[in-house]
VEXFI-928657 format. One record per residue (C-alpha): x, y, z; residue in three letters. Coordinates in steps of 0.001 Angstrom, whole numbers. Layout:
// residues N
X,Y,Z,ALA;
...
// end
This chain:
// residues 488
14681,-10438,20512,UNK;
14603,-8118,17583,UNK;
12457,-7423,14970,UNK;
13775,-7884,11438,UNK;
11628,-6198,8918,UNK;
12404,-7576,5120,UNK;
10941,-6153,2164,UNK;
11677,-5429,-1206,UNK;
12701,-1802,-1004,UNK;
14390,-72,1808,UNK;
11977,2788,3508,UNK;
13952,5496,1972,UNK;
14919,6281,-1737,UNK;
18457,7140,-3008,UNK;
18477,9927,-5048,UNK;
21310,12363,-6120,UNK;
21624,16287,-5904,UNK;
22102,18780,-7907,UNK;
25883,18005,-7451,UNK;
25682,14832,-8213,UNK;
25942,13268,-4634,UNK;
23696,10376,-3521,UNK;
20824,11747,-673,UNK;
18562,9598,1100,UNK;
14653,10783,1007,UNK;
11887,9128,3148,UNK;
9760,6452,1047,UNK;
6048,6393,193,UNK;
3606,3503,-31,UNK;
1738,1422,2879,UNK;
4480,-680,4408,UNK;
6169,2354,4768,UNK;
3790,4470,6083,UNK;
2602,1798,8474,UNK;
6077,254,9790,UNK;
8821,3054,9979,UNK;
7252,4921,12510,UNK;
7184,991,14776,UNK;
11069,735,13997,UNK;
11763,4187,14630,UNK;
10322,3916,18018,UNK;
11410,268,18860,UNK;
14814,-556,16843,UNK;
15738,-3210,15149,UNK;
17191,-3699,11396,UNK;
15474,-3213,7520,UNK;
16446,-5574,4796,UNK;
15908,-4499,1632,UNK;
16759,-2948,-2286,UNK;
18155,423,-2451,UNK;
16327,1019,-5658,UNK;
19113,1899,-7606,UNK;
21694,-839,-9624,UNK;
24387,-1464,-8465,UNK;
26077,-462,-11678,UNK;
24794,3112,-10384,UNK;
25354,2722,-6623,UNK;
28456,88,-6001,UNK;
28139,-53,-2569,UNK;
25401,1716,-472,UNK;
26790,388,2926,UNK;
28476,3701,3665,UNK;
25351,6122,3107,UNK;
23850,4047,5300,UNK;
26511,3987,8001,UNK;
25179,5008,11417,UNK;
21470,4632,10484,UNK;
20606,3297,13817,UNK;
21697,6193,15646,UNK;
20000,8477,12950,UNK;
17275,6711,11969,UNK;
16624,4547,15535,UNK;
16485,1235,13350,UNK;
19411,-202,11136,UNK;
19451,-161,7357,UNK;
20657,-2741,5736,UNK;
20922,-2892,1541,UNK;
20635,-5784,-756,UNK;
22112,-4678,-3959,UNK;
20731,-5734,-7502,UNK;
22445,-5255,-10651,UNK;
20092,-3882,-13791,UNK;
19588,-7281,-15097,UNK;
18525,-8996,-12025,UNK;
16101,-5425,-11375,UNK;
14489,-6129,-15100,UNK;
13916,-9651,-14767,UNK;
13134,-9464,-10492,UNK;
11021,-6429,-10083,UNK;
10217,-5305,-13164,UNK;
9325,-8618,-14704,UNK;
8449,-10944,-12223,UNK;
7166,-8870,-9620,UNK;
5175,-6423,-11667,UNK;
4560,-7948,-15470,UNK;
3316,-11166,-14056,UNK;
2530,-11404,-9695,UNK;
761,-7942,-9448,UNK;
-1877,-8259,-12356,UNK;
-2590,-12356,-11706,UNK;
-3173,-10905,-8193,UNK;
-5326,-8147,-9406,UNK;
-7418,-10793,-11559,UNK;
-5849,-9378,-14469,UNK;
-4135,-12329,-16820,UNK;
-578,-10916,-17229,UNK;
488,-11189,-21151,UNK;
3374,-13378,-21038,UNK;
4095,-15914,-18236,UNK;
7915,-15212,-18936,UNK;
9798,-18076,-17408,UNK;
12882,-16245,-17422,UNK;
11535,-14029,-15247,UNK;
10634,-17079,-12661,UNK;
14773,-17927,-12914,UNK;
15705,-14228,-11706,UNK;
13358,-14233,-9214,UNK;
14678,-17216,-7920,UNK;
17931,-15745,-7875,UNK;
17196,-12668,-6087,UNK;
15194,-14510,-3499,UNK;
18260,-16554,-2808,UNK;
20137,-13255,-2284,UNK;
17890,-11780,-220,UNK;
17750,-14931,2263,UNK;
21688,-14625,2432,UNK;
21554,-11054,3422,UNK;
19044,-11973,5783,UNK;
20756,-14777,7275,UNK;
24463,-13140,7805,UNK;
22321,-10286,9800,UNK;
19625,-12420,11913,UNK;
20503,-13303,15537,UNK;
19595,-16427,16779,UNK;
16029,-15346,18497,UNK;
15551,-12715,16104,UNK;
12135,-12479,14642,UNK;
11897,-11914,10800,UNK;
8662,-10521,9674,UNK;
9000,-10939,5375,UNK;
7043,-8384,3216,UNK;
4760,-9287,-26,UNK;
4842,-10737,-3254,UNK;
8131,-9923,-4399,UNK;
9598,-12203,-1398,UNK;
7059,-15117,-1460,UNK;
10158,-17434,-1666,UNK;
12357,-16048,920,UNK;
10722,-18247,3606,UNK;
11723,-21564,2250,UNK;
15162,-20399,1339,UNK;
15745,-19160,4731,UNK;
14773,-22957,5652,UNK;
17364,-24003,3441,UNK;
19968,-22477,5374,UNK;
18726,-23832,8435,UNK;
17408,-21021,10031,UNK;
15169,-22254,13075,UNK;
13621,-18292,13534,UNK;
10299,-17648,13456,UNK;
9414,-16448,10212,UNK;
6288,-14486,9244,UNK;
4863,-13210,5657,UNK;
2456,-10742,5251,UNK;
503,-10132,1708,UNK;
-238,-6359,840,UNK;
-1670,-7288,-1985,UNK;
-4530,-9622,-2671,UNK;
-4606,-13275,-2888,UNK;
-6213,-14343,-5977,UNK;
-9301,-16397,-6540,UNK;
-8742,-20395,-7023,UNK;
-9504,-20084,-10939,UNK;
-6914,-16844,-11307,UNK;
-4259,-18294,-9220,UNK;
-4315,-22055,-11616,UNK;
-3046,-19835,-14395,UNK;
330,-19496,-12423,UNK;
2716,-21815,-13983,UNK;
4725,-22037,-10467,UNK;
1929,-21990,-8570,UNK;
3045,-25141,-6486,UNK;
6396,-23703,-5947,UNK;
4346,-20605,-4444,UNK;
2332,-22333,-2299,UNK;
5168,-24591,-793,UNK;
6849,-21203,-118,UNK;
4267,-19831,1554,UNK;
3785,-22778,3783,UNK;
7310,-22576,4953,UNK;
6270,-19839,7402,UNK;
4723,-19654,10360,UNK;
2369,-17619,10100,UNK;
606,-16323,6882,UNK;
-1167,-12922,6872,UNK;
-3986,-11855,4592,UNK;
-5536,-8201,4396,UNK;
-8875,-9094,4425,UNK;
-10782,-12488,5014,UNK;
-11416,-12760,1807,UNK;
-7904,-13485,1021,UNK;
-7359,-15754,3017,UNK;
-10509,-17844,2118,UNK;
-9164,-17714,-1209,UNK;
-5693,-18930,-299,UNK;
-7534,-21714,1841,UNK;
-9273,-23000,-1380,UNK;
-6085,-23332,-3125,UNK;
-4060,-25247,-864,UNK;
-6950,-27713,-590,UNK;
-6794,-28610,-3927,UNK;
-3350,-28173,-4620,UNK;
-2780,-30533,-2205,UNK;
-4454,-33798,-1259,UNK;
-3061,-33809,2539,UNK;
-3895,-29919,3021,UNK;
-5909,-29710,6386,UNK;
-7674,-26626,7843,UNK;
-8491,-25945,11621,UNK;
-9722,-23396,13389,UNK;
-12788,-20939,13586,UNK;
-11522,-17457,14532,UNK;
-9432,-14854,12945,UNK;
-6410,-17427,12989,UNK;
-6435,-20730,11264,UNK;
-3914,-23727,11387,UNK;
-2774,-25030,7971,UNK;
-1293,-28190,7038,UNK;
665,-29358,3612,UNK;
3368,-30655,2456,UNK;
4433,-31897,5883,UNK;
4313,-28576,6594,UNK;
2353,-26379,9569,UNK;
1431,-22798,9316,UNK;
-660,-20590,11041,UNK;
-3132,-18138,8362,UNK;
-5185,-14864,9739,UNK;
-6629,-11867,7827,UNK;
-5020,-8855,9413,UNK;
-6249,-5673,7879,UNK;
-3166,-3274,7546,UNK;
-3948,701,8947,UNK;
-1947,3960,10274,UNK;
-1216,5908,12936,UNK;
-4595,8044,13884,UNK;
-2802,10050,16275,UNK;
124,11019,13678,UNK;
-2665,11954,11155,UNK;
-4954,13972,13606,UNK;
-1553,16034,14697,UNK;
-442,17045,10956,UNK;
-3657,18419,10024,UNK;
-3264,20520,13046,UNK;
-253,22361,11960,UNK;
-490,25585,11516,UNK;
1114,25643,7638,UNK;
-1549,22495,6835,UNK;
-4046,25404,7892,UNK;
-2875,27771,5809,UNK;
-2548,25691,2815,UNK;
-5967,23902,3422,UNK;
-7400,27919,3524,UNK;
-5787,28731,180,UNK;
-7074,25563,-1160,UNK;
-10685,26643,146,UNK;
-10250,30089,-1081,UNK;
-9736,28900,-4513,UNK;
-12569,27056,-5126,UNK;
-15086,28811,-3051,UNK;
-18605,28156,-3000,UNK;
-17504,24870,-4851,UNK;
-17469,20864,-3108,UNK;
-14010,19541,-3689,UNK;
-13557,15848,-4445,UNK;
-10765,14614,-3748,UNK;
-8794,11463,-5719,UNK;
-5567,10713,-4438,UNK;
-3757,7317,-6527,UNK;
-364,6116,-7452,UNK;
-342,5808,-11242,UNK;
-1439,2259,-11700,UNK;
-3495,736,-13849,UNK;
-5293,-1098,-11204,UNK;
-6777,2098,-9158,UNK;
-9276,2903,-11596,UNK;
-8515,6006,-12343,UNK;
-9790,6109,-16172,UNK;
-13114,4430,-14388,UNK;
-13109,7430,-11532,UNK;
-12546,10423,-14740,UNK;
-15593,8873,-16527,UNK;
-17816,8620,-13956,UNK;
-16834,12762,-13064,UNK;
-17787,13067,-16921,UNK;
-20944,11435,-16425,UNK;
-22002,13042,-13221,UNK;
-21322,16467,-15210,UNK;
-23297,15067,-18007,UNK;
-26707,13747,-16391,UNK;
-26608,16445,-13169,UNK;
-25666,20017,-15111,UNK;
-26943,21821,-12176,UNK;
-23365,20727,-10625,UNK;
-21711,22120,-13489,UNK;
-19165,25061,-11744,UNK;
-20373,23824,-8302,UNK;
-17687,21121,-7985,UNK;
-14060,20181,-8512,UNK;
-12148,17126,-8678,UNK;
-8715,17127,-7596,UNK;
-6915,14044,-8801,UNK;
-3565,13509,-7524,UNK;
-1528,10393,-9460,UNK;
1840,9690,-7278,UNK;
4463,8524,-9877,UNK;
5379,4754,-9981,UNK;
7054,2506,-11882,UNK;
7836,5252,-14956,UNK;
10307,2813,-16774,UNK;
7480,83,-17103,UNK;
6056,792,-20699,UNK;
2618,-30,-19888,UNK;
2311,2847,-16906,UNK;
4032,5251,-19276,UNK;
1246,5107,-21763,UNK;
-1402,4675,-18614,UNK;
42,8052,-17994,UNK;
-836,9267,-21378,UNK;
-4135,8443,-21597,UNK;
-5008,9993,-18313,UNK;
-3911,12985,-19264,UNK;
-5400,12460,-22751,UNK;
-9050,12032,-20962,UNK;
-8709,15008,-18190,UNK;
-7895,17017,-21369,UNK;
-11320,15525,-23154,UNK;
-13260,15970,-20226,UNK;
-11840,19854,-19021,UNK;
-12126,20978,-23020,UNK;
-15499,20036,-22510,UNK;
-17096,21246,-19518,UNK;
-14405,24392,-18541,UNK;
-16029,27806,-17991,UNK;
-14420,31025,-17397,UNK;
-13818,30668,-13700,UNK;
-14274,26859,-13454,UNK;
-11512,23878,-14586,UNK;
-13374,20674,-13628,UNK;
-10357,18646,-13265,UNK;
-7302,19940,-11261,UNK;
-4789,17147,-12185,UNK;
-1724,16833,-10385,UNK;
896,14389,-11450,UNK;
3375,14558,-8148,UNK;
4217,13170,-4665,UNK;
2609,14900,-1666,UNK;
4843,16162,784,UNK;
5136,18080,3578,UNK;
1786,20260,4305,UNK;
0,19129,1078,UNK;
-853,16099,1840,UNK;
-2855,16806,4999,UNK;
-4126,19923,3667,UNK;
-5777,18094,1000,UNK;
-7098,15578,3330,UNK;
-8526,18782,5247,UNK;
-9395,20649,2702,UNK;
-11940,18006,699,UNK;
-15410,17655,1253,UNK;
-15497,14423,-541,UNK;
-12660,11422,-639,UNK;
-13710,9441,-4071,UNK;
-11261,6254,-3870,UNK;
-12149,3526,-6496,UNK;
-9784,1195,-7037,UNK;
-10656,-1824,-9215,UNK;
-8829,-4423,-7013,UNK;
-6635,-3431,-3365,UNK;
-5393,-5376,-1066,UNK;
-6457,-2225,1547,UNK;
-5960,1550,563,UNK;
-4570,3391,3158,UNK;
-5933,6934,1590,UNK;
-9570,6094,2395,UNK;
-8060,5392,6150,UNK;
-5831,8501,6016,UNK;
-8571,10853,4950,UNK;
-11365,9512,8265,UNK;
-7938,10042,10423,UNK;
-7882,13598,9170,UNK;
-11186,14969,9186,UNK;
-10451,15818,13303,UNK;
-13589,18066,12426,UNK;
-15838,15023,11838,UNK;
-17618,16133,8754,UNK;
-16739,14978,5077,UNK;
-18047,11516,2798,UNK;
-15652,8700,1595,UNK;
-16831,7442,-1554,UNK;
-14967,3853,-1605,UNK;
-14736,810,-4125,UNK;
-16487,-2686,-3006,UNK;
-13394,-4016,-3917,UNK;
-10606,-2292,-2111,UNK;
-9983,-4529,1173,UNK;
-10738,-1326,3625,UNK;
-14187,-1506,2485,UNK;
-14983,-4479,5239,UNK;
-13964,-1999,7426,UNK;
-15169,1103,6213,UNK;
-18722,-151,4839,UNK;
-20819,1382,7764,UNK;
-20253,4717,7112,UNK;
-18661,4887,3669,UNK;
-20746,5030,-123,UNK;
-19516,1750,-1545,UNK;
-19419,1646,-4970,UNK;
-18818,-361,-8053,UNK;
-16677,1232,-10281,UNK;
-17226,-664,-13017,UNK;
-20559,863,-12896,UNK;
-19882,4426,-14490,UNK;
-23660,5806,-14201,UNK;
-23888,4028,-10241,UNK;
-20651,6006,-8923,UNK;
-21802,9121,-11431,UNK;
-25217,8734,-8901,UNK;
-23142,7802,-5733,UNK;
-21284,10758,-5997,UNK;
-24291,13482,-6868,UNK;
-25995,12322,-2978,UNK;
-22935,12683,-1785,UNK;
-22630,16206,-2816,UNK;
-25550,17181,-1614,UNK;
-25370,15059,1645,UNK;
-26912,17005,4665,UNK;
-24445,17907,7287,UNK;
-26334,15666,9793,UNK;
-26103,12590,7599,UNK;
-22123,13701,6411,UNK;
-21074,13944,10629,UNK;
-23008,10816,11556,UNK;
-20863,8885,8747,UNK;
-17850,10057,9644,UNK;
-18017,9904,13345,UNK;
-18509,5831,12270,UNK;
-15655,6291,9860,UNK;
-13086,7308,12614,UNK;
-14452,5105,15219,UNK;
-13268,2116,12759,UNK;
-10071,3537,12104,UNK;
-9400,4786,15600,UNK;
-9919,1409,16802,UNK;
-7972,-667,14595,UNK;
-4920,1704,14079,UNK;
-1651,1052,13090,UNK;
-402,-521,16866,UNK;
-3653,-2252,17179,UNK;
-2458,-4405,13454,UNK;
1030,-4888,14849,UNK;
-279,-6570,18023,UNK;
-2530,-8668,16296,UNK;
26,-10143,14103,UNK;
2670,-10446,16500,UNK;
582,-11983,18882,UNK;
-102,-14544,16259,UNK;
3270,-14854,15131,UNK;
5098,-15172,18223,UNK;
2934,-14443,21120,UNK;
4085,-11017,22308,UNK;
2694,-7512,21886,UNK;
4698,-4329,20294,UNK;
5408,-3222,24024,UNK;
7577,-6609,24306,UNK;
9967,-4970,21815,UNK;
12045,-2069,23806,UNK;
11661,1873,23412,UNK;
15106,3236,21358,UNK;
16147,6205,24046,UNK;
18878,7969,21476,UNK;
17911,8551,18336,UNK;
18057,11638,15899,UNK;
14505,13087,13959,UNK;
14927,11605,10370,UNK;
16019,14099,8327,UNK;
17564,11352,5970,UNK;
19753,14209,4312,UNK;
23393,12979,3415,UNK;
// end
C-alpha cells in the first residue's frame, strides 16, 4: 500500500533564476509543513498544481524527473492553463469557498466559477486515477478538491478515499448561502472518511447534512462518527492538524538561530518583543491585532519604549485585488500608528513584509517574549503551535484568538482573546507583559505538554487509523534518498 497525498499545490514552488531557468523551492503553509516531512520519510507520490500556467511552464514532468530518489516521495504535476487558474483557484477557491468558510458572505456567487471548478476537479481525478495502484490509499486535501471524491467514484475507483478540511466548516445558516451546496455535500459523502480540525466543525457539518437531507443518519459517540446520506456511508472525526515538536526543538538549537535570536535581543534591549507572524489575509486579523497595539500604547503609556511588535505578513495570493489593497492599508495603519508613538530610539512597529527562511524563523520564535496570534476565523494556526515547540527554554505567553481551532487545544495555558474586542486584547496583552516569570513558565510548560502530545505523528495515526485501520509505522521507511535541496 502507498500513500497518495492530493492537494491543490505541489509542496514546492517553481520559480525561475536569474537566468531565466525554472528552480524548485520548498513550499510554505500547514499541509506542507505537516506532511512533507511523513512522505519524505515513508514514500509514496504528491498530486498536485505546479503553480505556474501552463502557458508559462508546458510541461513540468521533466523538473520533476527523479523526485523520488531526491525528494524520497514522487512528484507528480497537474497542469492548469491561466483561464482554468482564474476561474479554479482564484475564483472559486478563494473569491467564493474561503470567505463563506470564514463566515464572510463572498460578493458574487459567480457561477462560472462553479463550471471551472468542475472542470479542474475532473482533471485532477484523472491524474489521480492513471497514477493510483489498486490498494493505494488516497488521502485528498481541502476545499479546493471537495469534488475529487465523487469523481474518483465515477471512474470506478474502489480505493479508500479520505478528505481532510484545513479550513473551517461553516455554520448551518453560512453554508445555505452556497448555491451548490447539495452538490458539496454529496461530494463530501463520497468518502470514507471526513476529517474536521476541530469538533466544532464537524458539529457544524453534522447539522447540515441533517437537514439537507431527510435520510441523513448520525451514529456514534467518540471522536469518530458514522454518517449516512444519499445512500451513501462515511465515517466523520475532528482531527486537530499539528507539527513536528522534535524538528522545532532542534532548529532553535542551531547555533546561527542563536546568533540571530542574540542580535534580535540586542536590538531591542530592555524592551518585551511581541511577536505577530501572518500570511497576508484578510481573515488573520491583522488590522484588528495593529489597533489593539495602538490602544495598548494609548491607555498604558508607561509601556511606551518598553515594547515592540514585530509583525511579519508572509505574501499570498498578490494577484487577487482584494489582498493587494489589504496590503495597502496595513502598511497605511503601521505608518499611522509608528508616526505616532516613534521616539528617538524606539519604532513601535517593526513590519516585515517577507517569507521566513532559514534561521529567521526560529530565531524569532526564540527570540519573542510574547506570541500575539489573532486570527478572526482558522481552521488551526500552526504558528501558535510552532512558537510552544520552540520555547525549549519553557518561558514566554501565547496570546491566541477564541476563534482559531488550536485554541481547544491551547486554552489551558494560552490568553484567549476576542479580537473583535480592541480594548480586551489591548488589556490581554498589558498582563501579559508584565506576567511574572512563575506564572509565564507554568503556562508554557502546559503549552508544550499539549503540543508535545498531539504532534504531527500523533495526527497522522489518528486519521489513518480511522481511515484505514493502520498506523504511520504500517507505511515503510525510504532507505535512499537525497536531503532536499530542491535546486534544479
Amino acid at each position: 500500500m502507498n500513500l497518495i497525498v492530493v492537494s491543490n499545490r505541489l509542496p514546492f514552488v517553481f520559480s525561475r533564476d536569474a537566468e531565466g531557468a525554472w528552480r524548485l523551492e520548498p513550499g510554505s503553509g500547514g499541509l506542507v509543513t505537516a506532511l512533507r516531512p511523513v512522505l519524505r520519510d515513508r514514500g509514496g507520490r504528491w498530486i498536485g498544481w505546479t503553480g505556474v500556467t501552463e502557458e508559462e511552464l508546458p510541461d513540468a514532468t521533466p523538473l520533476l524527473a527523479g523526485s523520488e530518489r531526491r525528494f524520497g516521495y514522487t512528484l507528480i504535476p497537474v497542469g492548469l492553463s491561466s483561464a482554468e487558474r482564474d476561474g479554479f483557484y482564484y475564483g472559486f477557491s478563494n473569491e467564493i469557498v474561503w470567505p463563506l468558510f470564514h463566515d464572510l458572505t463572498p460578493s458574487r456567487f459567480d457561477p462560472s466559477y462553479w463550471a471551472v471548478y468542475e472542470s479542474v476537479n475532473q482533471k485532477f481525478a484523472d491524474v489521480t486515477a492513471q497514477n493510483a495502484g489498486r490498494d493505494d490509499f488516497i488521502w485528498v486535501h481541502d476545499y479546493h478538491l471537495i469534488r475529487l471524491g465523487g469523481a474518483l467514484r465515477e471512474r470506478g475507483l474502489q480505493n479508500r478515499i479520505a478528505f481532510f478540511l484545513h479550513i473551517p466548516f461553516p455554520p448551518l445558516d453560512i453554508f445555505l448561502k452556497l448555491p451548490w451546496r447539495f452538490q458539496v455535500m454529496r461530494s463530501l459523502l463520497q468518502y470514507d472518511l471526513i476529517g474536521f480540525q476541530t469538533v466544532r466543525d464537524r458539529r457544524n457539518f453534522a447539522q447540515c447534512l441533517r437537514l439537507l437531507f431527510r435520510d441523513a443518519e448520525i451514529t456514534g459517540k467518540g471522536a469518530v462518527w458514522t454518517v449516512f446520506g444519499e445512500g451513501r456511508h462515511a465515517r466523520v472525526g475532528s482531527f486537530p492538524i499539528s507539527i513536528d515538536v522534535q524538528e522545532f526543538e532542534r532548529r532553535v538549537s542551531e547555533a546561527g538561530v542563536l546568533e540571530k535570536t542574540q542580535s534580535l535581543r540586542r536590538h531591542e534591549a530592555g524592551r518585551k518583543i511581541i511577536l505577530g507572524i501572518d500570511r497576508l489575509d484578510y481573515t488573520k486579523g491583522i488590522p484588528q491585532k495593529l489597533e489593539a497595539f495602538r490602544t495598548l500604547l494609548t491607555r498604558y503609556p508607561e509601556l511606551r519604549g518598553r515594547v515592540t511588535l514585530f509583525q511579519i505578513v508572509v505574501p499570498s495570493r498578490e494577484d487577487i485585488p482584494r489582498y493587494r489593497d489589504h496590503k495597502v492599508s496595513l502598511e497605511r495603519l503601521v505608518g499611522e500608528i509608528n508616526g505616532r508613538f516613534t521616539t528617538s530610539g524606539w519604532v513601535p512597529i517593526h513590519y516585515i513584509y517577507r517569507s521566513l527562511e532559514g534561521v529567521r524563523l526560529p530565531a524569532y520564535y526564540r527570540a519573542a517574549d510574547i506570541a500575539f496570534v489573532t486570527p478572526l476565523k482558522d481552521g488551526m494556526n500552526l504558528v501558535a503551535k510552532e512558537y510552544c515547540a520552540s520555547r525549549v527554554d519553557e518561558d514566554g505567553v501565547l496570546v491566541l484568538s477564541e476563534f482559531a481551532g488550536a485554541a481547544a487545544q491551547l486554552q489551558k495555558g494560552a490568553f484567549l482573546v476576542n479580537p473583535f474586542d480592541e480594548h480586551g486584547v489591548a488589556d490581554t496583552l498589558y498582563r501579559a507583559v508584565g506576567l511574572p516569570a512563575e506564572e509565564r513558565r507554568s503556562r508554557m510548560r502546559k503549552l508544550r505538554r499539549a503540543v508535545r502530545e498531539y504532534d504531527i505523528y500523533r495526527w497522522l495515526d489518528t486519521f489513518l487509523a480511522a481511515a484505514i485501520s493502520k498506523e504511520l509505522a504500517d507505511f515503510p521507511r525510504v532507505e535512499d534518498y537525497l536531503p532536499e535541496s530542491a535546486a534544479q
